[in-house]
C-alpha positions in Angstrom: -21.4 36.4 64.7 -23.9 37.6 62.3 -25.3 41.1 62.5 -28.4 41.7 64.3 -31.7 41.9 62.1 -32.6 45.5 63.6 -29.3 46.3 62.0 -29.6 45.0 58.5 -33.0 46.5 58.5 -32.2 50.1 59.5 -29.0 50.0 57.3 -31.2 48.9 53.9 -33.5 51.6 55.2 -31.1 54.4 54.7 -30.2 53.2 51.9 -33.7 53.9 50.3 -33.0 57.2 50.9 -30.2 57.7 49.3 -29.9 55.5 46.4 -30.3 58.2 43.7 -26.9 59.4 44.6 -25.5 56.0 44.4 -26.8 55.0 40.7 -28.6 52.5 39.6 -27.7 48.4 39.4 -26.3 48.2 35.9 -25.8 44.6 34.6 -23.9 43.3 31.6 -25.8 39.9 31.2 -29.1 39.7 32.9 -29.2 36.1 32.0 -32.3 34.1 33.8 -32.9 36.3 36.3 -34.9 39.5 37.0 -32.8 40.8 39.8 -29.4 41.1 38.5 -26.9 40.0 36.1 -25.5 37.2 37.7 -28.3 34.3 36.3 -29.0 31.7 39.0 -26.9 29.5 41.2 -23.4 30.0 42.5 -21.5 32.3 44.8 -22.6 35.5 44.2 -20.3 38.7 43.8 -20.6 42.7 43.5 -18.4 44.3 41.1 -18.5 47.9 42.1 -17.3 49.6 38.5 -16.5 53.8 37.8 -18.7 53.3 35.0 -21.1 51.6 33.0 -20.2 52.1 29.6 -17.1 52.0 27.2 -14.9 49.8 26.0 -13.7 47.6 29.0 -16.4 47.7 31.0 -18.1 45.9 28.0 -15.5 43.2 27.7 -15.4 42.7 31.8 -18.8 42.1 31.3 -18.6 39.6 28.4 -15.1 38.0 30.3 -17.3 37.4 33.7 -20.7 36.6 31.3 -18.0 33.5 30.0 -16.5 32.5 33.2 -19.7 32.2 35.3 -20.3 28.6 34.2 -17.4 27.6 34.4 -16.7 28.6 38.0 -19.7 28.3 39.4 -20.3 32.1 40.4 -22.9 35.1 39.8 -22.5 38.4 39.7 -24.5 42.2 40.1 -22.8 45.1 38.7 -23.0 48.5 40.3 -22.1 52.3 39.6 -19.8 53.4 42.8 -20.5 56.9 43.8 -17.5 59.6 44.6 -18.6 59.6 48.5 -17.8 57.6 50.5 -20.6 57.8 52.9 -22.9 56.7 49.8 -20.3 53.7 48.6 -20.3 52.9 52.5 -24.1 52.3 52.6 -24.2 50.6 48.8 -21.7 48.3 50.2 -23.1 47.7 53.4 -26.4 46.6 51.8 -24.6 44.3 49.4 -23.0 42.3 52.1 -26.7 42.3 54.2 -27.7 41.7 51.9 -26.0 38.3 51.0 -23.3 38.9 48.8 -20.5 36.7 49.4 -17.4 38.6 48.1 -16.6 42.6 46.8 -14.6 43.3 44.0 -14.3 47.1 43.5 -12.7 49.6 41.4 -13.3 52.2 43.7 -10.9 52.9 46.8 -12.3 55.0 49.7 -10.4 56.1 52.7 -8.9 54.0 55.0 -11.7 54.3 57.5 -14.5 54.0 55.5 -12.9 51.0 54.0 -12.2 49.3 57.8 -15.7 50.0 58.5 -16.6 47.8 55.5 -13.9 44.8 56.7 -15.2 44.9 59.8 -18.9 44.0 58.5 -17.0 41.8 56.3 -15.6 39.6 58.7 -18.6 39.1 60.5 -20.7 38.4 57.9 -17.9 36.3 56.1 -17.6 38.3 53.6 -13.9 38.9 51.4 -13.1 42.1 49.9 -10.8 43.0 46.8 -9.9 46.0 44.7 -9.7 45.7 40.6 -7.4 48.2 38.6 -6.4 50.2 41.9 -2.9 50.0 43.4 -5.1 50.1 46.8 -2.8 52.4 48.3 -4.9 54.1 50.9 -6.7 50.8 52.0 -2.7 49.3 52.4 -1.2 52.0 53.9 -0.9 52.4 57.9 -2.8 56.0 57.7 -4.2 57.7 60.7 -5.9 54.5 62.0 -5.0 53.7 65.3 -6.2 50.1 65.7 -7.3 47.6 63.0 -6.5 48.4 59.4 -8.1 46.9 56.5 -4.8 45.6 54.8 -4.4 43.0 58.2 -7.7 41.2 57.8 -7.4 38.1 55.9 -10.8 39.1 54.7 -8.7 41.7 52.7 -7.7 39.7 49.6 -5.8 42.6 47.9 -6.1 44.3 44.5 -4.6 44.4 41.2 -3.3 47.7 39.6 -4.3 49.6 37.0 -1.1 50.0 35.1 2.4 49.5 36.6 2.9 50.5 40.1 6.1 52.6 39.9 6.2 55.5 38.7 9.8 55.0 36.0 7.7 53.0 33.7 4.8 55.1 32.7 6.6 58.4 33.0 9.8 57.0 30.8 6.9 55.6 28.4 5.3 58.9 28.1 8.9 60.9 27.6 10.1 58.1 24.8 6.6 58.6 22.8 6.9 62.4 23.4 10.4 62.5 22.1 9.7 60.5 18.9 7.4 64.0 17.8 8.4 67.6 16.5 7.0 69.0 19.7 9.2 70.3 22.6 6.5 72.9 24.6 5.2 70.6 27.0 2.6 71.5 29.5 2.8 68.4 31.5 -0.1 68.1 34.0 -1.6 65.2 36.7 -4.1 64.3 38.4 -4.8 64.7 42.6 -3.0 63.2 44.8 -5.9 61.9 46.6 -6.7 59.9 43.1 -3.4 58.7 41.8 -0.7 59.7 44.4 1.9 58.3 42.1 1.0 61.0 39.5 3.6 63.6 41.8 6.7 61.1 41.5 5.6 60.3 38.0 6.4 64.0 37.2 9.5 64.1 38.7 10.9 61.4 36.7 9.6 63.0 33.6 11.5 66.5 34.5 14.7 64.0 34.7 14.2 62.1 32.0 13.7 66.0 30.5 16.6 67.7 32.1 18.8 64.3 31.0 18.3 64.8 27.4 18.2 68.8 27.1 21.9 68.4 28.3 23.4 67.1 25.3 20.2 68.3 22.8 20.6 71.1 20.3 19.3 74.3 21.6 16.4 73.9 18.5 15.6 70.4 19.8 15.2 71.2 23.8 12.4 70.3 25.9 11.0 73.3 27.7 8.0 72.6 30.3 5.1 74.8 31.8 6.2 75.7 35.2 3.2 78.6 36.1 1.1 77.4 38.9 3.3 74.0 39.4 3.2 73.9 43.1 4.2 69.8 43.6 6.4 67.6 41.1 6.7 69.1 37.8 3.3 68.8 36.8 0.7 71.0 36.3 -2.4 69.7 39.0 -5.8 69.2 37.2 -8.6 68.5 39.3 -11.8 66.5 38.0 -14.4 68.8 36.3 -12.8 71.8 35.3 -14.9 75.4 35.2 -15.7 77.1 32.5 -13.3 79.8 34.0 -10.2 77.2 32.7 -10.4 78.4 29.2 -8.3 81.0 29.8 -5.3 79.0 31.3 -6.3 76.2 28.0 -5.7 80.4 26.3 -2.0 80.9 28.1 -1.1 77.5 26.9 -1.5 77.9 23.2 -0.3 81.6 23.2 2.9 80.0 24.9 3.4 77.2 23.0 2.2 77.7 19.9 2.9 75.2 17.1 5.3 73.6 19.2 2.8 72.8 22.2 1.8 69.6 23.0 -0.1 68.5 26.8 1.5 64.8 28.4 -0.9 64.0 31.0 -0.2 61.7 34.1 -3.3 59.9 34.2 -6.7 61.1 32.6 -6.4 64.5 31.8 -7.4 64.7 27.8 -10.9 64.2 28.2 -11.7 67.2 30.6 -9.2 69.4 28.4 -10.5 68.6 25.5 -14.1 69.5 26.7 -12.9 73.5 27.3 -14.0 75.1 24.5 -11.0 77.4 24.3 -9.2 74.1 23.6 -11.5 73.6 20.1 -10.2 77.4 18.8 -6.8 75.5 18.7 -6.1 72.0 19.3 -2.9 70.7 20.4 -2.0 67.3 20.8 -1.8 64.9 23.9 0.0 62.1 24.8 -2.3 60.5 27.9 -2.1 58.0 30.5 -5.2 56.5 30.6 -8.3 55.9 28.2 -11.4 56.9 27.4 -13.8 56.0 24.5 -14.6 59.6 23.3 -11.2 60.4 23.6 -10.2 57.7 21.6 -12.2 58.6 18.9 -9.7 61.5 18.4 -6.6 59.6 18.3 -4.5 59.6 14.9 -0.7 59.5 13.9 1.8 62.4 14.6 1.4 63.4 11.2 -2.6 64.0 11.1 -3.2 67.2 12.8 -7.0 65.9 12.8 -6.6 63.7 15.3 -4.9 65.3 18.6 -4.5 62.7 20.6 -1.2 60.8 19.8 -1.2 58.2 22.7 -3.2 56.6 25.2 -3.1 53.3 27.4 -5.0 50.9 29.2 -5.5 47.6 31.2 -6.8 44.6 30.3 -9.7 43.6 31.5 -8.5 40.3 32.1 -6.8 41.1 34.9 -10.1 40.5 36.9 -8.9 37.1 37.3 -6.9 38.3 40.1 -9.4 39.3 42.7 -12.2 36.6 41.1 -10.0 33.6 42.0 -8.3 34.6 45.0 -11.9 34.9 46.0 -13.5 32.0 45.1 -10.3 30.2 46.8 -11.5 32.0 49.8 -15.3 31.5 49.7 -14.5 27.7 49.2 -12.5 27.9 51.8 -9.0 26.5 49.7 -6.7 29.1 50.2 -3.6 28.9 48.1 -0.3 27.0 49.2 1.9 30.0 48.7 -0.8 31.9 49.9 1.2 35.4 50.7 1.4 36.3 54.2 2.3 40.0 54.2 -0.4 42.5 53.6 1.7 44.2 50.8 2.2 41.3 48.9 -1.3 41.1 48.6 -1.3 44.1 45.9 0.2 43.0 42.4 0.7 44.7 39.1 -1.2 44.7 35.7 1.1 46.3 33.1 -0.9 48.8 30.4 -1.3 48.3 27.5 0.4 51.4 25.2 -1.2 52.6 22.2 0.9 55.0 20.9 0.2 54.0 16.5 -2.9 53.7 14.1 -1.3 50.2 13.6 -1.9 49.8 17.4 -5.3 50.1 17.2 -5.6 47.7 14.4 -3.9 44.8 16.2 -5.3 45.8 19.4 -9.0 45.0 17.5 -7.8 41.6 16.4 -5.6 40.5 19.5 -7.7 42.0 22.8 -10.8 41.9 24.2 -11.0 45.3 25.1 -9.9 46.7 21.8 -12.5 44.2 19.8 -16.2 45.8 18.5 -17.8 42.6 18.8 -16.0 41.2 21.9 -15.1 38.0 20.5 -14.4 35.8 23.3 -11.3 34.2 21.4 -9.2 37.0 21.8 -9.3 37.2 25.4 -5.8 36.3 27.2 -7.0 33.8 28.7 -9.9 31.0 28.7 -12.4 30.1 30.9 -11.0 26.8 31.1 -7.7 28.1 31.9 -8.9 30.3 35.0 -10.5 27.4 36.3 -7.6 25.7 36.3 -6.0 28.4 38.4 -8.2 27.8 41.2 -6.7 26.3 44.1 -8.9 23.2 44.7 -7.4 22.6 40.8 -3.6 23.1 41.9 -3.3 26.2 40.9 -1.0 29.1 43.2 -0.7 32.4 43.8 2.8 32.1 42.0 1.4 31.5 39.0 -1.8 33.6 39.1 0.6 36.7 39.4 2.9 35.0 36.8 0.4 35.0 34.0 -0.4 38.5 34.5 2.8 39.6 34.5 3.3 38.5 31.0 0.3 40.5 29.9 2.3 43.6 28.7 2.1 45.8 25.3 4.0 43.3 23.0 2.1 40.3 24.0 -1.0 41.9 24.1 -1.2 42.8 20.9 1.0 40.9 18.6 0.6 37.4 20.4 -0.2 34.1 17.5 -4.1 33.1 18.5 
């Protein structure tokens, strides 16, 4: 049953009101028409992004700009808000909108999130998450009756680097170990943002603990522990106060030449922004990327250029959510279509940048990495996504095969 008019009306009302919190429609590829990016014809789609600038929004936006024609879909970009009463109403409007499927990056709580299924199902309308292990939507919570993860209007996500929480850690702990320095303040983000930032930091400490037991004493690992409440890490919460100088302060006059900061998930670019950092830099070794932070990246042996490794995921892996959605809206599911909720929710590997030489292949192998966004060094080809669409035989098998493949090696070293 389709909402009542009085409804859609008074939701795109409040909307009005609010929409200077939510941020502004920003599209990659306005094409031939005046009201988003998405040209004319097809199905049409929101991509709810975190932002609208940097490196791999700009290739998502040339990847989708490419596969438009060739599967017969449109597209409007827009900037999600951190409230989820705000992202509630922008989404709410989308799918009164007419919008025929969601693809977000951003995850709200599991209640917000049912709210938004609900309207989805009766406006028949399919939801999907994009780099985000969609672990609040997929978890049982505090709901007491429907959950989003049981609709079949809930098509799942794809992560934003591996799921568990070995990989990444035992990545950051081999690039660390490779360098002179053994003071490691090792810090992560909320638990409400990446929960698998705490476990992440208890492999770490292992993988820490492991190799101090048969190091010598010169070459031992020694971590922060002031102010570590949960894990092993140090908690940095988004925006820092000016008032964090002075722990930045107690780092340095702790570490000293021998300091370096390993962050679980975006942490250099707030650091890096305390000006206290700047009377002494020290380098990091980050999960995550951003462009301005990547603008300081350099070898171990160029004290210039703090930051010493960074990662990220391809933007590619948009494919995931795109087709499983266009299976839906067309009404071909897949044959192997999963049935539990869980397996709904697959992996995209990150890409590790941990060399100058990493940077150079990155530029001549991947999308993201490329200046001018060449469209021949994305992983895949229009053509070929097409051919993973259902109606064209392909499965859910070998959706998730392909991007399982897409890991550091392939990424940027494959022959094109």
């Amino acid at each position: 049953m389709k909402t009542s008019i009085l409804k859609k009306i008074g939701t795109i009302a409040l909307s009005a009101m609010v929409v200077g919190s939510i941020g502004a429609v920003a599209g990659c590829d306005n094409g031939d028409n005046p009201n988003g990016p998405g040209g004319s014809g097809g199905t049409k789609i929101l991509v709810g992004v975190q932002q609208t600038r940097g490196n791999n929004y700009e290739a998502m936006c040339k990847f989708l700009d490419a596969l438009k024609p060739e599967l017969n879909f449109t597209y409007d970009i827009q900037l999600m808000d951190r409230s989820d009463n705000n992202n509630v109403i922008l989404l709410e409007n989308a799918i009164l909108k007419g919008v025929s499927g969601i693809i977000t990056m951003t995850e709200m709580a599991a209640s917000a999130t049912q709210g938004i299924i609900e309207l989805c199902e009766s406006e028949g309308v399919y939801y999907a998450g994009y780099m985000s292990d969609f672990w609040k939507t997929y978890s049982d919570g505090n709901l007491s009756g429907n959950k989003p993860k049981d609709s079949k209007y809930c098509l799942g996500s794809v992560s934003d680097g591996e799921l568990d929480s070995e990989t990444t850690a035992t990545w950051l702990f081999e690039t660390v170990k490779k360098s002179p320095y053994r003071q490691i303040v090792l810090t992560r983000a909320p638990e409400y943002a990446y929960p698998g930032s705490v476990a992440a930091s208890e492999v770490f400490k292992r993988l820490v603990d492991e190799y101090n037991a048969t190091a010598e004493d010169n070459d031992k690992f020694e971590l922060w522990t002031k102010g570590v409440t949960k894990g092993a890490a140090f908690q940095l919460d988004y925006g820092l106060p000016t008032s964090f100088a002075s722990t930045v302060t107690e780092w340095q006059n702790w570490g000293g030449d021998n300091l370096a900061l390993v962050g679980l998930n975006y942490c250099a670019g707030s650091i890096m922004g305390i000006s206290s950092y700047n009377d002494k830099r020290f380098p990091i070794f980050n999960v995550g990327w951003d462009d301005d932070v990547a603008k300081e990246f350099g070898p171990l042996t160029d004290a210039t250029k703090p930051v010493k490794a960074l990662c990220q995921t391809p933007c590619e892996t948009i494919i995931y959510p795109l087709v499983r959605m266009l299976n839906a809206i067309n009404g071909t599911p897949y044959s192997d279509e999963p049935t539990k909720p869980e397996d709904k929710v697959i992996e995209a590997k990150y890409c590790h940048i941990e060399s100058p030489k990493d940077i150079t292949d990155g530029s001549t192998h991947c999308l993201n990495f490329n200046d001018a966004r060449d469209l021949k060094y994305a992983l895949i080809s229009p053509a070929e996504v097409k051919e993973l669409l259902a109606v064209n035989g392909g499965t859910f098998t070998k959706l998730k095969e392909i991007i399982s493949t897409w890991d550091t090696e392939y990424i940027l070293r494959r022959e094109i």
